[in-house]
C-alpha positions as CSV (number, residue, x, y, z in Angstrom):
1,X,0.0,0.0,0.0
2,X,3.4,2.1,-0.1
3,X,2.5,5.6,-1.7
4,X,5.2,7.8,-3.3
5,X,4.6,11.2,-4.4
6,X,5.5,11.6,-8.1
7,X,5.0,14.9,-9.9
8,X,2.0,15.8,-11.2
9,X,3.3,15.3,-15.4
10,X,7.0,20.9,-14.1
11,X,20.4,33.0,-5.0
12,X,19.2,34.4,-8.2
13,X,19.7,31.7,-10.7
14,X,22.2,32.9,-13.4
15,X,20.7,31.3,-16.4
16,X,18.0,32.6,-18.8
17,X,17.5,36.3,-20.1
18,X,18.9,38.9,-17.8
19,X,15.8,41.3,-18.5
20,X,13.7,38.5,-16.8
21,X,14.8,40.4,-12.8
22,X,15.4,37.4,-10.1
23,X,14.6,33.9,-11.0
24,X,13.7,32.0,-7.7
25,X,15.4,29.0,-6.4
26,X,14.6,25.9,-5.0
27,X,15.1,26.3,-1.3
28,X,15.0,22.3,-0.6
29,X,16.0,22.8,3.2
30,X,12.3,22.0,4.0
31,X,13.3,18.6,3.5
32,X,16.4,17.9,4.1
33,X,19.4,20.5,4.2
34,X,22.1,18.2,2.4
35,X,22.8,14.3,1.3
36,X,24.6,13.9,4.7
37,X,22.3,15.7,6.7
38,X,21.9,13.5,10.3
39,X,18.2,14.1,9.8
40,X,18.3,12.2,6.7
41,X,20.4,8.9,7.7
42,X,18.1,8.9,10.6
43,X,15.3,8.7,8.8
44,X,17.0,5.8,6.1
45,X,17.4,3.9,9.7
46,X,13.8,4.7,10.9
47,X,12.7,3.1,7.2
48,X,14.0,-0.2,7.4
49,X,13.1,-0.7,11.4
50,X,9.3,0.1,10.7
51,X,9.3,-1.8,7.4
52,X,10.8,-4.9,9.2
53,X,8.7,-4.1,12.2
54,X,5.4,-3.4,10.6
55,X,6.0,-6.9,8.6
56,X,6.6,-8.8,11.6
57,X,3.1,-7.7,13.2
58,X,0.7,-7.7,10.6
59,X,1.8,-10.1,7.9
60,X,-0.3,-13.3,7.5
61,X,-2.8,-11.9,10.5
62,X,-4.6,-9.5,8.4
63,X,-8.0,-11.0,8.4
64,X,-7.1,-11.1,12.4
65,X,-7.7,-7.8,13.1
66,X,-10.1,-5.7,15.0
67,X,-11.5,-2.2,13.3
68,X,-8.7,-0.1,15.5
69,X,-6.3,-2.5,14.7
70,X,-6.6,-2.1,10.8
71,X,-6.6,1.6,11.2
72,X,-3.4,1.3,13.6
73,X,-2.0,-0.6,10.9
74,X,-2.8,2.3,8.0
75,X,-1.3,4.9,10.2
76,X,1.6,2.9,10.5
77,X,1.8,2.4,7.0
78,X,0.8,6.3,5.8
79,X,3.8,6.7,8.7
80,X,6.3,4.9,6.5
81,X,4.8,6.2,2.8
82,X,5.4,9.9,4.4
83,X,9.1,9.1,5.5
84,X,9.6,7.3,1.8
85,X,8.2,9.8,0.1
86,X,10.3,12.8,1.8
87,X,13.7,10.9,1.4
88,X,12.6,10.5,-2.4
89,X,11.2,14.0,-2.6
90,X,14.3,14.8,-1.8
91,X,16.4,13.2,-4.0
92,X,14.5,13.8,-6.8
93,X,14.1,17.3,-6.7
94,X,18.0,17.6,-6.6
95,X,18.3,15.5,-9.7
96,X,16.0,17.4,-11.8
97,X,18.0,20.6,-11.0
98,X,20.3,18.7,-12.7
99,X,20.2,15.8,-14.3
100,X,23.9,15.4,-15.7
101,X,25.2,15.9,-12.7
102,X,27.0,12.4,-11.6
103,X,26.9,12.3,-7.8
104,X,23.2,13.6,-7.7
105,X,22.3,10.8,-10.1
106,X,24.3,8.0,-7.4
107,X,22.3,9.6,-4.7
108,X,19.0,9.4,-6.4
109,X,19.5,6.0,-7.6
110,X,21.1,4.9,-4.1
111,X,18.3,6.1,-2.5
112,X,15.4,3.9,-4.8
113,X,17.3,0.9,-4.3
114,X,17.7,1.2,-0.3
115,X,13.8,1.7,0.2
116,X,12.9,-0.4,-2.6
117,X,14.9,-3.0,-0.3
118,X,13.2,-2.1,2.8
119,X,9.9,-2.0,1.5
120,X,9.8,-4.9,-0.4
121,X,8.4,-6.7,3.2
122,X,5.3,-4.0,2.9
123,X,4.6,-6.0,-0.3
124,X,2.2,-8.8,1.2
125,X,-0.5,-5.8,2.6
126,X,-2.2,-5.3,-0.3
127,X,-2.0,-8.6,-1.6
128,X,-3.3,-9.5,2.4
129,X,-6.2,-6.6,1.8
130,X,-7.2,-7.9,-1.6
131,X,-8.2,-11.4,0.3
132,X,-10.5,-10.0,2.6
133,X,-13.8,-10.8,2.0
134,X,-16.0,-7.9,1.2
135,X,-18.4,-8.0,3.9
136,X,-15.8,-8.7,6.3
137,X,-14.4,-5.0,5.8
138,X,-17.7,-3.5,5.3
139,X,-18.2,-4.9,9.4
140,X,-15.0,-3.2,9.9
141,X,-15.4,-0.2,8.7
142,X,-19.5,0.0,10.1
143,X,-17.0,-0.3,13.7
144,X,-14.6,2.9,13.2
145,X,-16.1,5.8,11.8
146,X,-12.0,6.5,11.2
147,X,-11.5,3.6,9.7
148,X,-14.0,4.2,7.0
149,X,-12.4,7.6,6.1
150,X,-9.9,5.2,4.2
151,X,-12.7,3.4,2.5
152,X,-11.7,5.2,-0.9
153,X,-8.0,4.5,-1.2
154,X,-8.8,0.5,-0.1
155,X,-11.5,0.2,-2.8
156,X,-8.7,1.4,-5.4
157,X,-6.6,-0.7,-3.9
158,X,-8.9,-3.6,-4.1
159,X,-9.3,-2.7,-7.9
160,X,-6.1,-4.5,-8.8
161,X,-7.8,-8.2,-7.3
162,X,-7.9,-9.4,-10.8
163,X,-4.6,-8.8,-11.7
164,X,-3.0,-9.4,-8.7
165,X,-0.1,-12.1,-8.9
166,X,1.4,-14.4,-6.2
167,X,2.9,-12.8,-3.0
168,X,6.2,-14.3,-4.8
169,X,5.9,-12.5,-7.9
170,X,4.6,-9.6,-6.3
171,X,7.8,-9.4,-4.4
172,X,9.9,-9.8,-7.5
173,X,8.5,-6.9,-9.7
174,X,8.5,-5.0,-6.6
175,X,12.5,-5.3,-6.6
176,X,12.4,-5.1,-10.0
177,X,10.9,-1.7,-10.3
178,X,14.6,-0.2,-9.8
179,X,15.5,-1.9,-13.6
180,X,12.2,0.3,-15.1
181,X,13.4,3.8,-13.1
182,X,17.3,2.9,-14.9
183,X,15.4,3.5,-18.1
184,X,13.4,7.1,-17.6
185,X,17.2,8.2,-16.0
186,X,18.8,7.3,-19.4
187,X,15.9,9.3,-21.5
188,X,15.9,11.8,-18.5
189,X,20.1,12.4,-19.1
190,X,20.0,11.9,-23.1
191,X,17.5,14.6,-23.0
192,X,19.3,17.0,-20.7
193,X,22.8,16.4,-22.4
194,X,21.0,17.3,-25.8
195,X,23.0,20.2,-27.7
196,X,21.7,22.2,-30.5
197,X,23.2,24.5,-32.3
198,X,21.0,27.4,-33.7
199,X,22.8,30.7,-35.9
200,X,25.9,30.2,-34.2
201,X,24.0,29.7,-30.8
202,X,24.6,26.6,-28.6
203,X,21.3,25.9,-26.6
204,X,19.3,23.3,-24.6
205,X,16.4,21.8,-25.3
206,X,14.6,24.4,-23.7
207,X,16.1,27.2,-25.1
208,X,15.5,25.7,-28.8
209,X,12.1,24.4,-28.3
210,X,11.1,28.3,-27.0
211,X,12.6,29.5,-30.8
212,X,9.5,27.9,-31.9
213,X,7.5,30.5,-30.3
214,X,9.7,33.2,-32.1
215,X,8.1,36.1,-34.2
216,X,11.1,35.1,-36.9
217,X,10.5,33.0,-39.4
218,X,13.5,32.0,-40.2
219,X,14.6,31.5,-36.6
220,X,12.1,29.3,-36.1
221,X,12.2,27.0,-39.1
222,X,16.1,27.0,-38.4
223,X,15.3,25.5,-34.5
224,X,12.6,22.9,-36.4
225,X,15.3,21.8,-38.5
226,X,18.0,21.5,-35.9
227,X,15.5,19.8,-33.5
228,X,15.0,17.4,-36.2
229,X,19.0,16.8,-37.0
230,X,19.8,16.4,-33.1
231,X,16.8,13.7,-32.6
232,X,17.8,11.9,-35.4
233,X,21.3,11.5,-34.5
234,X,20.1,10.0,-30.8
235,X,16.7,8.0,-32.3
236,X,18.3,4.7,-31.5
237,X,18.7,5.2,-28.1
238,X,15.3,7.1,-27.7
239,X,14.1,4.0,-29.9
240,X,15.6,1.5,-27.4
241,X,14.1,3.2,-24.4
242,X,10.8,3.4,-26.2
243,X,10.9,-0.2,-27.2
244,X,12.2,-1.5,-23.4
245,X,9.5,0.2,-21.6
246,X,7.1,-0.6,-24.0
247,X,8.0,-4.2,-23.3
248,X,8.2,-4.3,-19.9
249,X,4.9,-3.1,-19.9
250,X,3.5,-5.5,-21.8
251,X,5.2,-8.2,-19.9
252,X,3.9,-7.0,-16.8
253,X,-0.1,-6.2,-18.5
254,X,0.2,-10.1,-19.6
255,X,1.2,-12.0,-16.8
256,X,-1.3,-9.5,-14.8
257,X,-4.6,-10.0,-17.2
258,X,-4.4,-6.8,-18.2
259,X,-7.0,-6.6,-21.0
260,X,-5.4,-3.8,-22.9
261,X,-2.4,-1.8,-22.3
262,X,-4.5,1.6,-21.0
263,X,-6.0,-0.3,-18.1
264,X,-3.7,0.2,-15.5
265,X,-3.8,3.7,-16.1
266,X,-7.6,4.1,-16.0
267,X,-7.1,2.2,-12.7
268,X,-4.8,4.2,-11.3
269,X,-7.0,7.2,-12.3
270,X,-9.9,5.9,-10.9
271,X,-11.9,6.5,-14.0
272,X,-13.8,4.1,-15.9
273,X,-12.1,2.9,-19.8
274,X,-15.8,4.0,-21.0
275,X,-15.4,7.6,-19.7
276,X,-12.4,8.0,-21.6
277,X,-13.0,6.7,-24.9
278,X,-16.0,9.1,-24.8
279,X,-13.5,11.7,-24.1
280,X,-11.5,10.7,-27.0
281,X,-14.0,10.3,-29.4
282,X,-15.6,13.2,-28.6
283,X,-12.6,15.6,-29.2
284,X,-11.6,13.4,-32.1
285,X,-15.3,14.2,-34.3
286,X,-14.2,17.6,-33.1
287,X,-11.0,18.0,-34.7
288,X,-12.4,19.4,-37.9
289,X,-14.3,22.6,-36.0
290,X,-11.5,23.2,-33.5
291,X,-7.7,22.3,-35.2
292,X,-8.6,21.8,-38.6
293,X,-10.7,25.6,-38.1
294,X,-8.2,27.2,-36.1
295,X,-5.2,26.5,-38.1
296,X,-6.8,27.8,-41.4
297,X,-7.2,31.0,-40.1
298,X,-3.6,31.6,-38.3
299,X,-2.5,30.1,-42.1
300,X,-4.5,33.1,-43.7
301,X,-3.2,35.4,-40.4
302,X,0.1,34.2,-41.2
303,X,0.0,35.1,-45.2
304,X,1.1,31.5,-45.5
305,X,-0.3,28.6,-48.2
306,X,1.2,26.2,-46.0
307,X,1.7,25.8,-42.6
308,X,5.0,24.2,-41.7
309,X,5.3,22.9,-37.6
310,X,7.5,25.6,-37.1
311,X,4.4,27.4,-37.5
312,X,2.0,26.0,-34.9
313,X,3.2,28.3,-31.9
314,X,4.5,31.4,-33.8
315,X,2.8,34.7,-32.9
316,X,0.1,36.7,-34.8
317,X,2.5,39.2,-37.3
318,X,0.3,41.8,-35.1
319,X,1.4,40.3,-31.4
320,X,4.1,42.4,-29.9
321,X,6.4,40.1,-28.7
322,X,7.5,41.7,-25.9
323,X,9.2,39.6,-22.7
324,X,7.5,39.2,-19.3
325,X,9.7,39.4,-16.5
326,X,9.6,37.4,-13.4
327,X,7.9,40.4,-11.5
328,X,5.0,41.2,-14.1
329,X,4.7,37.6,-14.7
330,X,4.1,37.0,-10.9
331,X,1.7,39.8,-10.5
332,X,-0.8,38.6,-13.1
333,X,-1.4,35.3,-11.4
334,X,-1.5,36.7,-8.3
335,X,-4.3,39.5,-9.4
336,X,-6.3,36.4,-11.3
337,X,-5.9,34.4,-8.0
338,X,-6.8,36.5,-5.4
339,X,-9.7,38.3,-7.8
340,X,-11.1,34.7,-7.6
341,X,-10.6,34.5,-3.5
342,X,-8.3,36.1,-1.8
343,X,-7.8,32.7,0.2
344,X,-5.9,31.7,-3.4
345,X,-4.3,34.4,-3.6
346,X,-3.0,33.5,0.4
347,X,-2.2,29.9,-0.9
348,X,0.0,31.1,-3.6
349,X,2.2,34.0,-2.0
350,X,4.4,31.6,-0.1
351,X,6.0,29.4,-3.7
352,X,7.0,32.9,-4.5
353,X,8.5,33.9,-0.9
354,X,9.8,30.8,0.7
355,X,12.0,29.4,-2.1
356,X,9.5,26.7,-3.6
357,X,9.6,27.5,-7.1
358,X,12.8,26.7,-9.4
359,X,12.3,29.2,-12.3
360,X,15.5,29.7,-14.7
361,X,16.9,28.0,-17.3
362,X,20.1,26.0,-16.7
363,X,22.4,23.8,-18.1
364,X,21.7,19.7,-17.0
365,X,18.3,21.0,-15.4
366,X,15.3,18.8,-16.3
367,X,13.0,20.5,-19.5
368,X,9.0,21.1,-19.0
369,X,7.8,22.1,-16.0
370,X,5.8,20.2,-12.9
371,X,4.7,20.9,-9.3
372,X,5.9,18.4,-6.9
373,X,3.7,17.7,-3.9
374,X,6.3,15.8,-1.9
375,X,4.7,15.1,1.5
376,X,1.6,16.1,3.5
377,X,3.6,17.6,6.1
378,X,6.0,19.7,4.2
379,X,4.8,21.0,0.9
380,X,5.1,21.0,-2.6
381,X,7.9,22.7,-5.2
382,X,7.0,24.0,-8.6
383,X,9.7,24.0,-11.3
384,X,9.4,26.1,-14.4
385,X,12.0,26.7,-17.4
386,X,11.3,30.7,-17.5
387,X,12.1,32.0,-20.6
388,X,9.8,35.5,-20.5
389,X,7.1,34.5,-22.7
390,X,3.2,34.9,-22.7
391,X,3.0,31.1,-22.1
392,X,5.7,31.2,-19.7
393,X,3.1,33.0,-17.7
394,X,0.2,30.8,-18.7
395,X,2.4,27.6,-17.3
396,X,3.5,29.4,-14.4
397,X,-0.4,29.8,-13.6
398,X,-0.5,25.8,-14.0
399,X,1.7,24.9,-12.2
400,X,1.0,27.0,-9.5
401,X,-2.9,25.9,-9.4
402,X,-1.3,22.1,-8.9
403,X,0.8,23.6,-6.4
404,X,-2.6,25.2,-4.4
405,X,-4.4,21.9,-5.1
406,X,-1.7,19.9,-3.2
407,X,-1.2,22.4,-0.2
408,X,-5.8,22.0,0.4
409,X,-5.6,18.1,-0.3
410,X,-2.7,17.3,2.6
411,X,-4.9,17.7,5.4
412,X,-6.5,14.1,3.7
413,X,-2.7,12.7,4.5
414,X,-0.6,10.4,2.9
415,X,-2.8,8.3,1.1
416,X,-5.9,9.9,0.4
417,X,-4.3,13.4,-0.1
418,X,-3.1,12.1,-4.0
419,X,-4.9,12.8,-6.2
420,X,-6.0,11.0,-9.7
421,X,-4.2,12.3,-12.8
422,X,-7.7,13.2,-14.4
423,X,-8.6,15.3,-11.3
424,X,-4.8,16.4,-10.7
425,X,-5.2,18.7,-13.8
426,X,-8.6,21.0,-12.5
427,X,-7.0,23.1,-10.3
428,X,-3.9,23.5,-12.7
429,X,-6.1,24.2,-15.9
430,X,-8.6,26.4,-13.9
431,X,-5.5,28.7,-12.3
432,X,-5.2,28.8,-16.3
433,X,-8.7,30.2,-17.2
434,X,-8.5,32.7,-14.3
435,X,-5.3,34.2,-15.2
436,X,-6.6,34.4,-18.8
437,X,-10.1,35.6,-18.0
438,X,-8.3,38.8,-16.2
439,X,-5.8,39.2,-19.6
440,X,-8.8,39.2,-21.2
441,X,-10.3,42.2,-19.0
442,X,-7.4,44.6,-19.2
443,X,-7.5,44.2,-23.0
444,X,-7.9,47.9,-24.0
445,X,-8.3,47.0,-27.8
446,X,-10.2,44.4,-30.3
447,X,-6.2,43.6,-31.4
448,X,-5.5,42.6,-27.8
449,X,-8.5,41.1,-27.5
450,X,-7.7,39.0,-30.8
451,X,-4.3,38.1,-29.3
452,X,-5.4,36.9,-26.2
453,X,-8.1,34.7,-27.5
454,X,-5.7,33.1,-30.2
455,X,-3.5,32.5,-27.9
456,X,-6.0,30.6,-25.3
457,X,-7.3,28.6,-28.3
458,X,-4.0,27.8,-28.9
459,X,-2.9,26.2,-25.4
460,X,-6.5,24.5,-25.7
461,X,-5.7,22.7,-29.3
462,X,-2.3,22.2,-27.7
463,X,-3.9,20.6,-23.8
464,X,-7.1,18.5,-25.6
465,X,-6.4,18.1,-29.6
466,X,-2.7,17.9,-29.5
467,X,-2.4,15.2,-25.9
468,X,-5.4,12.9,-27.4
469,X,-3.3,13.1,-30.2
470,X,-0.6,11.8,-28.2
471,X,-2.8,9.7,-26.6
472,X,-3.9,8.0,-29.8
473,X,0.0,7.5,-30.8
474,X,0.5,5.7,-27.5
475,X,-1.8,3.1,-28.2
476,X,-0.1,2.4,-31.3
477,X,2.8,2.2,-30.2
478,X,2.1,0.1,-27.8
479,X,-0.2,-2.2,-29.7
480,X,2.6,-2.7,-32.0
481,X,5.1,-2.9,-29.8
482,X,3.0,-6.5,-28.9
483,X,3.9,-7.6,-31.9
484,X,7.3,-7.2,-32.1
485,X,10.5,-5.2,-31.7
486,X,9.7,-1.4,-33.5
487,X,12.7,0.2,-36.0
488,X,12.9,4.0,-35.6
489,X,11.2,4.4,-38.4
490,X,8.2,2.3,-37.2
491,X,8.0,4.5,-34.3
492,X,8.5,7.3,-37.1
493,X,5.1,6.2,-39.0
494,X,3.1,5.9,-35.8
495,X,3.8,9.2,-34.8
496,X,3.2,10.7,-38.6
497,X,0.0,8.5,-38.6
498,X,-1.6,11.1,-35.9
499,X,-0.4,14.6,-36.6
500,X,-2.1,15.1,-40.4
501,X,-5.3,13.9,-38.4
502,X,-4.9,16.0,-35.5
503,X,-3.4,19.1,-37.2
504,X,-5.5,19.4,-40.3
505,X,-5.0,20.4,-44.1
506,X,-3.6,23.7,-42.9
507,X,-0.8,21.9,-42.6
508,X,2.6,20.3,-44.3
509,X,4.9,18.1,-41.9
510,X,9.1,18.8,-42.9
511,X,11.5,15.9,-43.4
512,X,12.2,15.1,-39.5
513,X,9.3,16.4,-38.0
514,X,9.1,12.3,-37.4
515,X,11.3,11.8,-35.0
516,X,9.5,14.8,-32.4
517,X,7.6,11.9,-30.5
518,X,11.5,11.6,-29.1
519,X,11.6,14.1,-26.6
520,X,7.9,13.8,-25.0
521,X,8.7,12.7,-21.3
522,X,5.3,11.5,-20.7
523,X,5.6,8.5,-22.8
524,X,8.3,7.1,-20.6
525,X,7.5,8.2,-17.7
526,X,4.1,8.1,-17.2
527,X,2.4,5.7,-20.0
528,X,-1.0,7.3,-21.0
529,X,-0.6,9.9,-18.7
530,X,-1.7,12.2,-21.9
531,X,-5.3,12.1,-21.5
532,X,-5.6,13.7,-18.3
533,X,-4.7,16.8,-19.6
534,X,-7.7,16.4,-22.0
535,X,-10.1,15.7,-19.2
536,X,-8.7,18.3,-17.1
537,X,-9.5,21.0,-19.8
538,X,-13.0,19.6,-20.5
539,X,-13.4,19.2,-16.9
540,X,-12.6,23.0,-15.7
541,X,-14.1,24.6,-19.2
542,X,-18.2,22.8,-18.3
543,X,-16.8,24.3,-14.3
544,X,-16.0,27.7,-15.4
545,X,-19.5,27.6,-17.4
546,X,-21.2,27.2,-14.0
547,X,-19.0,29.4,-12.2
548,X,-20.2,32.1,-15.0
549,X,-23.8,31.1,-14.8
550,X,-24.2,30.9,-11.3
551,X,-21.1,32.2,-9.1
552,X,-22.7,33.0,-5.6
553,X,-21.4,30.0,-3.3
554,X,-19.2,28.5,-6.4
555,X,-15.9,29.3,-4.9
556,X,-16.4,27.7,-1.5
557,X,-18.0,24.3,-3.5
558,X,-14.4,24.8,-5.3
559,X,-12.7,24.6,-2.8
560,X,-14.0,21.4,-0.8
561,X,-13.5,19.8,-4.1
562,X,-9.7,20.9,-3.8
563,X,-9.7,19.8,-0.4
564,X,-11.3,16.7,-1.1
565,X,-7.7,15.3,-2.9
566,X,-8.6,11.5,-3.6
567,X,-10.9,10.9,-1.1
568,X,-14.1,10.6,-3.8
569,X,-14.5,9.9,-7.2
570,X,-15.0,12.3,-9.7
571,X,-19.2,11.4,-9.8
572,X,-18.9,12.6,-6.3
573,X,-16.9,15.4,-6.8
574,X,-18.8,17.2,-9.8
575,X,-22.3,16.3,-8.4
576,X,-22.5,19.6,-6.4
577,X,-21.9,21.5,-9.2
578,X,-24.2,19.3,-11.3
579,X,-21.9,18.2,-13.8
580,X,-21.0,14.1,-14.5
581,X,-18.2,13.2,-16.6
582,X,-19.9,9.9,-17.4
583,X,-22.7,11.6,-19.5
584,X,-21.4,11.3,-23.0
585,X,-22.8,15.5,-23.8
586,X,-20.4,16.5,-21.4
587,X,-17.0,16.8,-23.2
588,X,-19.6,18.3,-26.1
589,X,-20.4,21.3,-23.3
590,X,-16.3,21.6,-22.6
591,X,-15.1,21.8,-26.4
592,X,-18.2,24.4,-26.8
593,X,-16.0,26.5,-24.8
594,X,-13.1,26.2,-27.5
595,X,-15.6,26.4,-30.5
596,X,-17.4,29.8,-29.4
597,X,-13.7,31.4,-28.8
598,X,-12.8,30.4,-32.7
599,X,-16.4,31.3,-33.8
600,X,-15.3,35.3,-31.9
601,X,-12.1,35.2,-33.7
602,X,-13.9,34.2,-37.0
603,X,-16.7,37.0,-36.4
604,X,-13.5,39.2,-36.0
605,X,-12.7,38.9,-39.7
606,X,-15.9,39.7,-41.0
């Protein structure tokens, strides 16, 4: 039953643009002031005595126990997930500052294999859980009102009985879990270590993908092309990686009964498969009046007959493409925030103050972005490459919204304070809508106004069309990978075989744009993690409808929701607000949202 916190999927640092004022710093004293802090040896020590200990006293006496006794034994274990999770917190964080570092990597891989050691006893208590007969925990729980506050996180627990294995087995992938983690480092480091080259310019990853985003042409076609060069001269080992984890998984989804390769995920999420094909089918029939509409008119906006990729995030020739510093950037989420409740606003102020946001482009750091929620009892770090641009301040509202999600869900502790990966992405995509709603306010002119709402339709193509996209390419891939060992170049096709779909006739793809599934994290990180992104989005666009329709009392249902973390499933959730995500018309009410913003910017060319 073992939880570790994973992120949710993100002095003034020297990097980055000097016009973008002081970038903040991971401060990661909250956890643990240095690899050989005492605090931290101590607490490697207190792992393997309560592992061993809780082993000796509960296994093979499960059924045994009285109502307090089985909520003893889940304090216990939250006890050890909370210790776990802070030593791994810890060493994690440090590695994605940076990733090429050598003796960070030792620590963080020194660290997974000592407490997948001394967890590897815990092993037999969900295996021991999923035994019990139903009715015998429904007496249990009918005995301790406490003990039936962890109803929720036993059910999903209890959702893996058909594909549990033997305790044996169990035992052995547990161990084996290191192996799997070997692979994401290598993609992790390959990615990092990447070089490109750009007009005499040596960047990172980062710093090239952001060219993209350039109001140059040429500058941007020249970062497409050099994105393309530098992934094709590393595709075997992003291939290999790819293929390896692709295989393990489907080892593991055989020998487990997994009926298709998606359904641990929708387990883990807590969502039913049938909620999310509707999702994907619904923004799929949608592509054609979202994407497919939206690109033909930045191709006419552009002056182009062709799109090229290159030309997917450019500006509007008529968007000044002025930087946002840290400080303007910072005050715009705050104003949305606090003009929502000033108890976000309150929530937020302290990642700015207290050193838990890691802002600036460096050298070895990790690319994307994340919020971290370590443990319940300290709090959670947001990291951001900052490179001064409007989305910059978009993701920084993201990440920030997971970041105020996390701090209401830990009073739920440990294990019912996490969050699915469908529901981790409301608060993050909402923060979003609220900082754009108040853009969208100071816009003193129909051009701003234009701006602002291409640019919101963009990150919605890019968080709905774009990751069901990627979604769809996952399945392929790993529905092929089934049937044998993929080339580059199959891997190549796959990823072709959803963009013209996705992107529409607007568009022509460049020789290389092939090899861009290469540098997704998500894929070997978290397998089908995509989607959520998608649900998020439709989730928080058919919640900001109500919150528009009727906003007296919405903001303190919002916020029991937030502090709800995984405690009820999404039905329960969204019923106060009179939404279900099971009804088929509502991802039709959620991609409205996009469709009415591209029918304003067509009404704008009239």
């Amino acid at each position: 039953m073992l939880t570790l916190p994973h992120p949710t999927f993100d002095a003034n640092a020297s990097a980055g643009d000097k016009n973008l004022g002081d970038l903040p710093e991971w401060d990661l004293s909250d956890l643990y002031t240095s690899e050989d802090a005492p605090e931290l040896a101590r607490d490697l020590k207190w792992l393997q005595t309560a592992c061993a200990g809780f082993a000796t006293d509960y296994e093979g006496r499960l059924d045994q126990l009285t109502a307090a006794e089985m909520l003893d034994c889940i304090h216990r274990d939250e006890a050890i997930s909370n210790i776990a999770g802070r030593i791994m917190s810890y060493a994690g964080l440090r590695y994605h500052q940076l990733t090429t570092d050598g003796g960070r990597t030792k620590f963080l891989s020194d660290c997974q294999e000592k407490i997948t050691n001394y967890t590897t006893p815990l092993v037999f208590f969900s295996l021991e859980l999923n035994r019990l007969e139903e009715g015998a925990l429904e007496t249990l729980y009918s005995e301790n009102a406490d003990l039936a506050r962890y109803r929720p996180v036993i059910r999903r627990i209890r959702a893996m009985k058909p594909h549990q294995l033997s305790d044996e087995l169990e035992k052995f992938l547990h161990d084996l879990g290191v192996v799997g983690d070997a692979w994401e480092r290598l993609f992790d480091e390959t990615i990092a270590g990447l070089s490109f080259s750009v007009d005499g310019e040596t960047l990172s990853i980062e710093g090239t993908l952001n060219l993209l985003t350039e109001q140059d042409r040429a500058k941007r076609a020249a970062a497409a092309h050099e994105l393309a060069r530098v992934f094709g001269e590393n595709i075997r080992i992003f291939s290999r990686v790819h293929n390896t984890a692709a295989k393990e998984k489907e080892v593991i989804d055989r020998w487990r009964k997994m009926p298709t390769a998606q359904t641990g995920r929708h387990l883990s999420n807590d969502v039913e498969p049938e909620v999310v094909e509707a999702l994907r089918d619904a923004v799929v029939a949608a592509y054609p009046k979202l994407s497919h509409r939206y690109y033909e008119l930045k191709r006419k906006w552009l002056g182009l007959d062709k799109m090229q990729v290159w030309d997917r995030n450019a500006p509007l020739p008529i968007e000044d493409t002025k930087t946002v510093d840290w400080a303007s950037a910072r005050e715009t989420v705050m104003q949305a925030y606090s003009g929502f409740d000033p108890r976000m606003g309150e929530l937020a102020a302290p990642f700015f103050d207290k050193g838990w946001i890691d802002a600036a482009v460096k050298p070895g750091k990790a690319p994307g972005a994340f919020a971290h929620p370590t443990v319940t009892n300290v709090h959670p770090y947001v990291m951001l490459n900052y490179l001064g641009k409007p989305r910059d301040v978009m993701t920084l509202a993201h990440e920030l919204g997971h970041g105020v999600h996390q701090v209401l869900a830990a009073d739920q502790g440990e294990l019912l304070s996490s969050t699915p990966l469908t529901l981790a992405e409301t608060a993050s995509v909402f923060g979003e809508m609220l900082t754009f709603r108040k853009m969208l306010e100071g816009a003193g002119t129909d051009l701003e106004r234009k701006v602002l709402l291409a640019g919101k339709v963009e990150d919605m193509i890019n968080t709905v069309v774009r990751q069901i996209a990627f979604y769809d390419f996952e399945c392929k891939l790993h529905a092929a990978r089934r049937k044998g060992e993929l080339t580059p170049d199959d891997i190549n096709a796959l990823w072709m075989s959803v963009q013209g779909e996705s992107l529409g006739p607007a568009f022509e793809f460049m020789p290389g744009y092939e090899t861009f599934w290469a540098y997704i994290p998500h894929f070997v990180h978290s397998p089908f993690y995509v989607y959520a992104y998608a649900f998020g989005d439709g989730l928080v666009n058919a919640l900001y409808a109500v919150y528009e329709e009727n906003p007296e009392g919405f903001q303190d249902k919002y916020f029991s929701m937030l502090k709800a973390g995984g405690s009820l499933h999404h039905k329960e959730l969204l019923a106060p607000f009179g939404l279900d995500a099971s009804d088929p018309k509502f991802w039709d009410k959620g991609l409205s949202m996009i469709s009415g913003f591209i029918d304003e910017l067509e009404a704008m060319e009239a």
